[in-house]
N, C-alpha and C positions, 0 to 999 in steps of 0.2 A: 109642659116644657116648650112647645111649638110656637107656644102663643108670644113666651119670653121671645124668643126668636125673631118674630116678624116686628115685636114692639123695638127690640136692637137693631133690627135691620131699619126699619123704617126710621127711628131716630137719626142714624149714622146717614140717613141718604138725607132728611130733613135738613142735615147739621150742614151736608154738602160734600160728603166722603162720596167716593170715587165707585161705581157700580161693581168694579173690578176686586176696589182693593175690599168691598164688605161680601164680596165672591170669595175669597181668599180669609179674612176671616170667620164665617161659617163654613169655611171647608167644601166650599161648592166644586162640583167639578164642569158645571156648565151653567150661564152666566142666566137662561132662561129661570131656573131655579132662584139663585139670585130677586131676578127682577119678579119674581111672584112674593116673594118675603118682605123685599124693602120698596112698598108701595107708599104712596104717599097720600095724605091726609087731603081733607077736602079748601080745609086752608088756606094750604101752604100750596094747593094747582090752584086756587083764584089768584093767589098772591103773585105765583108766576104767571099766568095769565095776565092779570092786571101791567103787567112789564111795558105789554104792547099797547097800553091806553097811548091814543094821542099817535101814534106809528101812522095809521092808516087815515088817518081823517085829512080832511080836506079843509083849506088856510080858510079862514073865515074873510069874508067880504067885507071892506071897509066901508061905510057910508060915508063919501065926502058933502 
């Protein structure tokens, strides 16, 4: 049954539901709980990761 659990949980944070409102859902009473269930996939942190391609780098030098 636990396993069902973290795969809801982590779906609902993958989908973009609210830390809180899937605290509130599984009946959490403290949000640390929470955030150990609805972990997320290795994925879906490159994929936000990849967000900040291009953020940090520096303009490329033109050859006139």
């Amino acid at each position: 049954m636990r396993h069902f659990r973290h795969t809801y949980a982590s779906h609902l944070r993958m989908k973009g539901a609210d830390l809180d409102d899937i605290r509130r859902l599984l009946g959490h009473s403290d949000l640390r709980m929470t955030i150990r269930y609805a972990h997320l996939g290795q994925s879906h942190l490159d994929a936000a990761a990849s967000r900040l391609d291009g953020v940090f780098s520096l303009p490329s030098k033109r050859l006139a």
